[in-house]
C-alpha positions in Angstrom: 0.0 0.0 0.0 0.9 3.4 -1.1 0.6 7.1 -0.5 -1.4 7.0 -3.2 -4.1 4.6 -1.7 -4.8 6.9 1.2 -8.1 8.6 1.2 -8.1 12.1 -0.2 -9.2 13.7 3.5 -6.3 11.6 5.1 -3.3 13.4 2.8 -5.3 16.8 2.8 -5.2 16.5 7.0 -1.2 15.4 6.8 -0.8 18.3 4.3 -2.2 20.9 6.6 -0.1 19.3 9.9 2.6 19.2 7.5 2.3 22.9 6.6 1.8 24.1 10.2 5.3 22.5 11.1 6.9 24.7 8.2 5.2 27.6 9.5 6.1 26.9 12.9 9.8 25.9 12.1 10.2 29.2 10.0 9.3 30.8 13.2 11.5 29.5 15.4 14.4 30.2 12.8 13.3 33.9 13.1 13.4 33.6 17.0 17.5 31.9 16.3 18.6 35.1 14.1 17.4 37.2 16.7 19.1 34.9 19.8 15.4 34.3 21.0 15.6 30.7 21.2 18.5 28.3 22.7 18.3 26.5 19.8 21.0 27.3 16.8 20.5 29.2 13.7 22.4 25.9 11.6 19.7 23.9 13.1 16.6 25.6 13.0 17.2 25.8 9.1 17.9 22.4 9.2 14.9 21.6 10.3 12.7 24.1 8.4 14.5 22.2 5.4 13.3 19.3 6.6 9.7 20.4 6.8 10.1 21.9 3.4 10.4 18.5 2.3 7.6 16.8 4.3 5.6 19.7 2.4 6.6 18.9 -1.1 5.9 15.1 -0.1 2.3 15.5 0.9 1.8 18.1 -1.8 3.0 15.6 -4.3 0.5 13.0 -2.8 -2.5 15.3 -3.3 -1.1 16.2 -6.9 1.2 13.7 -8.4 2.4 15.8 -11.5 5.5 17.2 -10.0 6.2 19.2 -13.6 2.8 21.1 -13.1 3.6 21.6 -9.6 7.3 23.2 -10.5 5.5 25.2 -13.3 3.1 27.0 -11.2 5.6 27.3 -8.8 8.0 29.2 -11.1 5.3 31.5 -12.6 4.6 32.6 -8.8 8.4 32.7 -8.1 8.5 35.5 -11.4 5.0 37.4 -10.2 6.7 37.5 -6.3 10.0 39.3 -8.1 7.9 41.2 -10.6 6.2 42.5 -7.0 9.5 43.2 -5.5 10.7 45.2 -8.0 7.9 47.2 -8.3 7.8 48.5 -5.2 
């Protein structure tokens, strides 16, 4: 049995928990730059890395065409430095 044979609500609940870790380990890797945490700079992006990953994972599971997936990604990529620039 695969990823793929989980029911659609189970992946779309490990997607959201997986998304709340990144948010939570970007956090905490603010809190290291500004020495508001014990925990080191090296491995709070270690870990945010690491949830990075469990994103792309579950987001692969929900939508298996990782080409479509890198597409969109790279139009929002240009339209998020378009913005930059702009401003």
């Amino acid at each position: 049995r695969g990823i793929s044979d989980l029911p659609l609500q189970t992946v779309l609940i490990q997607f959201a928990e997986e998304c709340s870790e990144a948010s939570q380990a970007a956090l905490k890797l603010v809190r290291s730059m500004h020495g508001d945490t014990p925990v080191s700079e090296a491995e709070c992006r270690s870990r945010l890395l690491e949830e990075i990953a469990d994103v792309y994972v579950t987001a692969l599971a929900l939508h298996p065409d990782r080409m479509t997936i890198e597409a969109i990604a790279r139009q929002k990529a240009k339209r998020w430095e378009r913005r930059i620039n702009e401003s």
